[in-house]
C-alpha positions as CSV (number, residue, x, y, z in Angstrom):
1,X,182.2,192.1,212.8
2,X,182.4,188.5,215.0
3,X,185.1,187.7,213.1
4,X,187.7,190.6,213.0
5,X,186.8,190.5,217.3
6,X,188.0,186.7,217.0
7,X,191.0,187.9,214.5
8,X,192.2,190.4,217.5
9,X,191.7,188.1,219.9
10,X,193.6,185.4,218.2
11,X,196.3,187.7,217.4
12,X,196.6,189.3,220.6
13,X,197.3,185.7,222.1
14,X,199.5,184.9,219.3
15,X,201.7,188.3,220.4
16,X,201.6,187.5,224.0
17,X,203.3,184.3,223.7
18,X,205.9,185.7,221.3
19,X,206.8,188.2,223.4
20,X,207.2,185.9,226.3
21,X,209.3,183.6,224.5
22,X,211.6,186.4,223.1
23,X,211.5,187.4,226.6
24,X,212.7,183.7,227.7
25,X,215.3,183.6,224.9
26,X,217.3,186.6,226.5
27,X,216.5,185.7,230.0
28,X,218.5,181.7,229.2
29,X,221.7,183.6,227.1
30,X,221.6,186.6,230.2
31,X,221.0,183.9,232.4
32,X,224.3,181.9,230.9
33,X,226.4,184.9,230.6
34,X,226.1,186.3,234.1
35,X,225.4,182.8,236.2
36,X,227.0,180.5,233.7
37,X,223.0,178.8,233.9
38,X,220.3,179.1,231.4
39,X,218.2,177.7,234.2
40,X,218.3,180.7,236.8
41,X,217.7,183.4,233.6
42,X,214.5,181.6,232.6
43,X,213.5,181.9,236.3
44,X,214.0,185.7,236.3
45,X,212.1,185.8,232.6
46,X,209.3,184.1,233.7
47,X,209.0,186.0,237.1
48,X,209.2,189.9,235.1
49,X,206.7,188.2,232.6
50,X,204.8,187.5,235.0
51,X,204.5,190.6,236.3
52,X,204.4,192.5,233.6
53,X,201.6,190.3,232.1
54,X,199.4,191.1,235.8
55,X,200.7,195.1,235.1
56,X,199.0,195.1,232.3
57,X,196.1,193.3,233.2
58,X,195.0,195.4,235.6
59,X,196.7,198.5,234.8
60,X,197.0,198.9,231.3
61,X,193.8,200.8,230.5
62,X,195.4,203.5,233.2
63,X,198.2,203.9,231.7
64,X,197.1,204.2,227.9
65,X,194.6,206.9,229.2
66,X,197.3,208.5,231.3
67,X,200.0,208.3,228.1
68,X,197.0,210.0,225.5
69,X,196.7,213.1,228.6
70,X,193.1,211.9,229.1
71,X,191.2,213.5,231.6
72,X,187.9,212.4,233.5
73,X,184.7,214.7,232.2
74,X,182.3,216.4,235.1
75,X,178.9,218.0,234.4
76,X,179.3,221.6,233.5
77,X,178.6,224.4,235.5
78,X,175.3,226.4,234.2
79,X,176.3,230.1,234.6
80,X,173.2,231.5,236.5
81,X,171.8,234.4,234.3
């Protein structure tokens, strides 16, 4: 069980970092296109990775649960007899 934890762990890291450089790779050709500078496009990459990486962080589990319709349980009401 230690070890498919570590595997998830591992991978999740692994797709982090992909997604961030994908994410730089369209921010330097954006970045080239519209400023004629791969320089200010990897600034504007890294700042929305940024934020979406502290999004997710601390919001993510609110936003899965509010995606799935989840709803918080309360006690339930005993019907007096």
């Amino acid at each position: 069980m230690w070890e498919q934890i570590r595997s998830n762990q591992i991978r999740s890291v692994i797709l982090v970092i992909l997604m961030g450089l994908l994410l730089l790779a369209i921010g330097y050709f954006v970045g080239l296109y519209f400023f004629d500078s791969g320089t200010a496009g990897l600034v504007i990459a890294l700042v929305v990775w940024g934020i979406m990486n502290l999004v997710a962080l601390f919001q993510g589990d609110s936003i899965i649960l509010g995606m799935s319709g989840a709803r918080k349980i309360g006690p339930k009401t005993i019907p007096s007899l």
